[in-house]
C-alpha positions as CSV (number, residue, x, y, z in Angstrom):
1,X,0.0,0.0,0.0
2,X,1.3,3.3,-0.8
3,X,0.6,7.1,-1.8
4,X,0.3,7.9,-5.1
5,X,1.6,12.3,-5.5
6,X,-0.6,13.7,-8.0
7,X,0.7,16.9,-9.3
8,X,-0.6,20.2,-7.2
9,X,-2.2,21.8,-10.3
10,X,-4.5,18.5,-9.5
11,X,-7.4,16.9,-7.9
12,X,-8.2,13.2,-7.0
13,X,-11.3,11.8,-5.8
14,X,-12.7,8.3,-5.6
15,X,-15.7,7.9,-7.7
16,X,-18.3,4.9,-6.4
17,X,-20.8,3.8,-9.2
18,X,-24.4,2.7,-7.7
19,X,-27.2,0.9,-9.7
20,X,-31.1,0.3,-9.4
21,X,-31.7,-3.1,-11.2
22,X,-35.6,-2.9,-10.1
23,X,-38.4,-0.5,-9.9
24,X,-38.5,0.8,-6.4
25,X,-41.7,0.1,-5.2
26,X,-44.6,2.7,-5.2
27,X,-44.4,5.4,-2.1
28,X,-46.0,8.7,-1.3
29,X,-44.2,11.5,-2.8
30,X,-42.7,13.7,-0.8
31,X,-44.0,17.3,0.0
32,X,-41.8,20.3,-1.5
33,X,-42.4,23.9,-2.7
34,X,-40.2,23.2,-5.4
35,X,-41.1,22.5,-8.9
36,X,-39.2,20.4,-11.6
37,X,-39.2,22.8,-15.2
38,X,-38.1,20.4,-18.3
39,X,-35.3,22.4,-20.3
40,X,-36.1,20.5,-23.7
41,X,-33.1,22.5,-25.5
42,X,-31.3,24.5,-22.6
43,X,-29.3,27.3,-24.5
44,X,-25.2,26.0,-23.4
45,X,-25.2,29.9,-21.3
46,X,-28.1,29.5,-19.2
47,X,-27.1,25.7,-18.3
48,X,-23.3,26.1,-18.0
49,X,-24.9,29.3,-15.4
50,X,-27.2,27.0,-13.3
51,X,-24.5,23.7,-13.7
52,X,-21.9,26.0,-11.8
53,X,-24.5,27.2,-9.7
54,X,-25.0,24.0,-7.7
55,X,-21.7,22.1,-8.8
56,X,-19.0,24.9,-7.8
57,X,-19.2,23.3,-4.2
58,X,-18.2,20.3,-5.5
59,X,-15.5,21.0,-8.2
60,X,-18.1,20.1,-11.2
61,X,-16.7,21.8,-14.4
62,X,-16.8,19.3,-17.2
63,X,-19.6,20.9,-19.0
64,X,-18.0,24.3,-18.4
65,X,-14.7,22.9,-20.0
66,X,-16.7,21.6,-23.3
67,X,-17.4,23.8,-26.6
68,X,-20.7,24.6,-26.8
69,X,-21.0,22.5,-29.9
70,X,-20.2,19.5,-27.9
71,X,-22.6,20.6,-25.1
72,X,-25.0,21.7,-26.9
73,X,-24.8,17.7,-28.9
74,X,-25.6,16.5,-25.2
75,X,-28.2,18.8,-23.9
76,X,-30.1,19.0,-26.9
77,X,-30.1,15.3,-27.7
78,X,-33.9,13.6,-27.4
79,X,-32.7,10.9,-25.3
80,X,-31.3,13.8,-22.7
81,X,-33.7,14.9,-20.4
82,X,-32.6,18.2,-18.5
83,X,-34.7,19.6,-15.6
84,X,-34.3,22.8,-13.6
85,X,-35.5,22.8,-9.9
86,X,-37.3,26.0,-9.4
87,X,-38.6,27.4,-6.1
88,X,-41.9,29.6,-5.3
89,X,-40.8,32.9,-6.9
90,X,-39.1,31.1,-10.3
91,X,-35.5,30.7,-9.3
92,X,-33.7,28.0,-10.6
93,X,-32.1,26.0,-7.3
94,X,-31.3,22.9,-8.7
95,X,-30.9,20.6,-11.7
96,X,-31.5,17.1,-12.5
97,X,-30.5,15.7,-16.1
98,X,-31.7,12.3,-17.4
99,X,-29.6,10.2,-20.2
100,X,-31.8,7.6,-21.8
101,X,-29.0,7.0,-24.6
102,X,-28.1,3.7,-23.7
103,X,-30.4,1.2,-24.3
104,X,-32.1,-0.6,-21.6
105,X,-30.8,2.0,-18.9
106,X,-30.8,5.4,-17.4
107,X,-28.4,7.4,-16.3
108,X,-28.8,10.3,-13.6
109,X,-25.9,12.1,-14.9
110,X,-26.4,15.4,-12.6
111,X,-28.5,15.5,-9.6
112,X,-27.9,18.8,-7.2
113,X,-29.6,21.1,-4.9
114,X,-28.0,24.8,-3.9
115,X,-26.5,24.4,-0.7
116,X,-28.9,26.4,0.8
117,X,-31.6,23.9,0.1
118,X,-29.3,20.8,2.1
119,X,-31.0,18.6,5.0
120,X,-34.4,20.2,4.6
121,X,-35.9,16.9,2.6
122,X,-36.0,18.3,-1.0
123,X,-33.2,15.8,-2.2
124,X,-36.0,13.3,-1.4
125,X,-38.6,14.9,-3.5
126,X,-36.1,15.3,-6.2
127,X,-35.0,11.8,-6.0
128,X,-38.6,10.5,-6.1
129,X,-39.1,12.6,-8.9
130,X,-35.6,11.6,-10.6
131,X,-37.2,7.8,-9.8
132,X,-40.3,8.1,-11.5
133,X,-38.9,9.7,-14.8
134,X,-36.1,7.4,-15.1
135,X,-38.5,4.2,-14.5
136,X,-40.9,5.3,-16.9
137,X,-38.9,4.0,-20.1
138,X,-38.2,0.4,-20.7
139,X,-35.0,0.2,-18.8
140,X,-33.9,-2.3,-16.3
141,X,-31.0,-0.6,-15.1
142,X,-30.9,3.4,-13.2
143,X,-27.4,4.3,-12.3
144,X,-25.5,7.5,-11.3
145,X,-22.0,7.5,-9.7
146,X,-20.8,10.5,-6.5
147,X,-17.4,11.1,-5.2
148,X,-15.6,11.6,-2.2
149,X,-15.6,15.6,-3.5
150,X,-19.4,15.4,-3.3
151,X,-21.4,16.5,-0.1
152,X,-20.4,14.3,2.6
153,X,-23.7,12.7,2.7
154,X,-24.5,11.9,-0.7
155,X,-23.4,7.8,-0.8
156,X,-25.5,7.6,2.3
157,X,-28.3,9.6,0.4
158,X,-28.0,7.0,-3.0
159,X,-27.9,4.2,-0.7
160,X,-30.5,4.8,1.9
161,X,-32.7,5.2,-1.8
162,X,-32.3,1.9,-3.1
163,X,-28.9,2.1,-5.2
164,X,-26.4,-0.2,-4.5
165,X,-22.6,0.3,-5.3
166,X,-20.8,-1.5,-7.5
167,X,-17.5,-0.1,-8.6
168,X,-14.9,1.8,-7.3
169,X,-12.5,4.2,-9.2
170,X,-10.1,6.5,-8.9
171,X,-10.0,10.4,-11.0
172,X,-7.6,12.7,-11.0
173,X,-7.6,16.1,-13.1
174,X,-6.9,19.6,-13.6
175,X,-8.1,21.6,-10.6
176,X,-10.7,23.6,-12.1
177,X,-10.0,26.5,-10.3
178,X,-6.4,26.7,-11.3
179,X,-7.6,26.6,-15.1
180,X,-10.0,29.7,-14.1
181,X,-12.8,27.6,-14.9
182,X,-14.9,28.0,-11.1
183,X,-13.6,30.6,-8.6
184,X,-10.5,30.3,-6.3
185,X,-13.1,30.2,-3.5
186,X,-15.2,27.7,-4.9
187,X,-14.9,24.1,-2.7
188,X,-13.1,25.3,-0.2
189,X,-12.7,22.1,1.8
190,X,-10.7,20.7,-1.0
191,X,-7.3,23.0,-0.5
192,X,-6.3,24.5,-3.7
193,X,-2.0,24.1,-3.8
194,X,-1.5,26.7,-6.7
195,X,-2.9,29.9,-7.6
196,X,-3.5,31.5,-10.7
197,X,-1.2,33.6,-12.0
């Protein structure tokens, strides 16, 4: 067993991959004030805003790294669903996107709340909610993976819903916030090591 240096331009995180196999069976869904708003072709500016919005605290930049051609060949495919999370007055506090474009299974891809919104039950509601879409196409399989830069609770959360884990990896890549892609105060319980220039 030994430590593996990764360089400190760099992040690493262990990724866990969890899978639903079976319907979960029928239950009340939870109460919440929020609403879930379908985004059938999000323009890449308004979802790149409201992906950062909930996924700085966690390091989430890929789809603020990609061209908006290549985003844009994602969001806007029929067999991704995107969802906004809107509260009472209309603001967009969360996200939730769907990908039906493997056969047979469904993908959570991106599942978040603001921070603001944490331990106050609406992950529940969104997860019922993510549930009942995914479950509704002829797929046997609903997976989504977290990492250990992801809220402390989340494998818990995925777990105590029905997903089971079943693989373990390791990433490592470019600190976002050394590229100038999130803010240098974004995530600050991961330690940045360098600062941009």
């Amino acid at each position: 067993m030994g430590l593996t240096p990764i360089p400190d331009d760099h992040v690493a995180t262990i990724v866990t991959t969890l899978e639903m196999t079976q319907r979960p069976p029928l239950r009340a869904m939870p109460a919440s004030p929020l609403r879930l708003v379908r985004w059938p072709a999000p323009a890449p500016d308004k979802y790149r805003t409201l992906f950062a919005r909930v996924g700085a605290p966690w390091l989430w930049f890929s789809r603020l790294a990609m061209r908006d051609e290549t985003l844009t060949a994602i969001v806007h495919d029929a067999c991704v669903h995107v969802f906004a999370v809107v509260d009472r007055a209309g603001v967009e506090v969360g996200m939730l996107e769907l990908d039906h474009r493997t056969a047979g299974a469904c993908e959570i891809g991106y599942f978040a709340l603001v921070p603001e919104l944490a331990g106050q039950g609406h992950g529940r509601w969104l997860m019922a909610q993510a549930l009942t879409l995914a479950w509704t196409r002829d797929v046997t399989r609903v997976w989504l993976h977290t990492c250990t830069l992801d809220h402390p609770s989340a494998l818990n959360f995925y777990r105590a819903q029905g997903f089971v884990p079943v693989k373990r990896t390791v990433e490592t890549f470019a600190d976002p916030r050394a590229l100038g892609l999130l803010p240098e105060d974004a995530a600050p319980q991961v330690p940045l090591l360098t600062r941009r220039r």
